[in-house]
N, C-alpha and C positions, 0 to 999 in steps of 0.2 A: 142362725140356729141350724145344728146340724138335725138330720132325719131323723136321729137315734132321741135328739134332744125334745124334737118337737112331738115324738111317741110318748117320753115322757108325763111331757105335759098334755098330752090325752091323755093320759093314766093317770092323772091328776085329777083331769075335771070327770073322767067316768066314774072314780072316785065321789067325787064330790055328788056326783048327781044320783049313784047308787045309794049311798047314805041319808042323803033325802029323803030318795022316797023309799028308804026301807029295803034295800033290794038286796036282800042277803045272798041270793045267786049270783050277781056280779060282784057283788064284794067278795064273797067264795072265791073266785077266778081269778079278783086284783088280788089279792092276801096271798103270800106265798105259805104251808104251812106252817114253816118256824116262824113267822110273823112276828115282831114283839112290838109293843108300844112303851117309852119311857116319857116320864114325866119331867123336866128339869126340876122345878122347883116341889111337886105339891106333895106336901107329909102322907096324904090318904096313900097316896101309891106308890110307895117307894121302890126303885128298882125299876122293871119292866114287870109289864102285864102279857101273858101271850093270846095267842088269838084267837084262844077257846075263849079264856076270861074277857076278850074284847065284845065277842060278839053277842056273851054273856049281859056286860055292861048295856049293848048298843039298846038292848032289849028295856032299858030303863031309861034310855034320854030323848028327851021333846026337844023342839025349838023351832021358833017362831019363822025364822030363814036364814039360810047361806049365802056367804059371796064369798068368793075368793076373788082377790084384791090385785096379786102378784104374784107370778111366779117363775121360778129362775133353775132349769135344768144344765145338769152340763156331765157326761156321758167319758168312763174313763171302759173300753174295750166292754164288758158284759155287765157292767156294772154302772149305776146311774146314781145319782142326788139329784136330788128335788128341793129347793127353798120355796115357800109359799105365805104367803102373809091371809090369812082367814080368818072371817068373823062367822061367827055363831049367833047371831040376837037370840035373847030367850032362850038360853039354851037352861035347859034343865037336866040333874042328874040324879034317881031318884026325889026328885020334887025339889031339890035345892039347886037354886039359879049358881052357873057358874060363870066365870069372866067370858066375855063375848069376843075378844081379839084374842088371836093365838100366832106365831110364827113355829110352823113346823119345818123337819127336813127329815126326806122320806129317803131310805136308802133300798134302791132297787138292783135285782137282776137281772138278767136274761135269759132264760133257759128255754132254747129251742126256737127259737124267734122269739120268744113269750116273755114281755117284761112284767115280774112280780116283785108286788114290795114286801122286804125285809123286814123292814127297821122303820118306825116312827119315833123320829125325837118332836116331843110337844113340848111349847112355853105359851104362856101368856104373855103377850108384847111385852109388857113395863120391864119383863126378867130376861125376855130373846134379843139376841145380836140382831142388828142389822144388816139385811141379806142385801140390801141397794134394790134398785128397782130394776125392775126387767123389761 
């Protein structure tokens, strides 16, 4: 794993661990403004959500705990991808439980030394490719 790759995947799990406990400040920081989130499959959101609307959302979803399972960066010049295999137990979205397995891939930048994510593509396993294990 190169330098740039394994930066990444810190920005993965500070990610992760920011969303946890709620920590809009570091999520602030990893979010790049134009931020957007896509759905692959789910009718409610079609298109992308941006990351006012994201943070909007975050303000209405529980769950029980996180893991992230796997994850697989790979770093082309200022720009980054992320595959990550994550579960959600309990996760709730306004009060309605949603699928607990997701495979994301986060499309990051670099601006300044500063890697920020773009782009979220979200699936639920049974509908996401297979990223291989890392």
């Amino acid at each position: 794993m190169t330098e740039h790759s394994a930066e990444l995947v810190e920005l993965e799990l500070a990610w992760a661990t920011a969303f946890q406990a709620n920590d809009r400040d570091t999520l602030e920081r990893l979010l790049a403004p134009e931020f957007r989130l896509s759905f692959v499959t789910d009718p409610r959101a079609p298109g992308a959500i941006s990351r006012e609307a994201w943070f909007e959302a975050l303000k209405q979803m529980t769950f029980d705990s996180f893991e992230i399972h796997s994850t697989k960066a790979v770093v082309f010049d200022e720009v980054g991808v992320i595959h990550a295999h994550l579960s959600l137990y309990g996760w709730r979205f306004n009060g309605s439980l949603l699928p607990s397995e997701y495979k994301v891939t986060d499309i990051c930048v670099r601006r300044d030394g500063v890697w920020k994510v773009v782009q979220r593509i979200s699936a639920p396993t049974a509908e996401a490719p297979d990223f291989g294990s890392s």
